[in-house]
C-alpha positions, 0 to 999 in steps of 0.5 A: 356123039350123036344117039346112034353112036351112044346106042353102038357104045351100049350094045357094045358094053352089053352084047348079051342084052337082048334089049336096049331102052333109050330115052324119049327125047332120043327116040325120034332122031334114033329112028330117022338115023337107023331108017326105021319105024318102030313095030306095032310093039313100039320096038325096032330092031337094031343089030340084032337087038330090041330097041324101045323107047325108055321114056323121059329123061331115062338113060341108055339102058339095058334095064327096063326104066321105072317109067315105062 
């Protein structure tokens, strides 16, 4: 699976959340495949939700990461 299709499967899980954070690592590659830039915030807007960058080694998650 490539992070598009992991970041369709936690919205999908959590459709309430109005925010996801995704890993670091992950981040560069989710942008490019969804053909946006992140915002001044550092924030993109996919299926109606915010996305932001997590941090390294975070998980998917609809909780802000520790290390943010």
């Amino acid at each position: 699976m490539d992070i598009r299709a992991l970041v369709d499967l936690a919205i999908d899980e959590d459709p309430r959340s109005p925010c996801l954070w995704i890993p670091s690592e992950y981040w560069p590659a989710f942008c490019e495949a969804i053909r946006q830039k992140p915002n001044l915030i550092g924030a993109v807007i996919y299926r109606n939700k915010t996305i932001r960058d997590g941090g390294p080694w975070s998980d998917i998650t609809s909780r802000q990461p520790t290390n943010a």
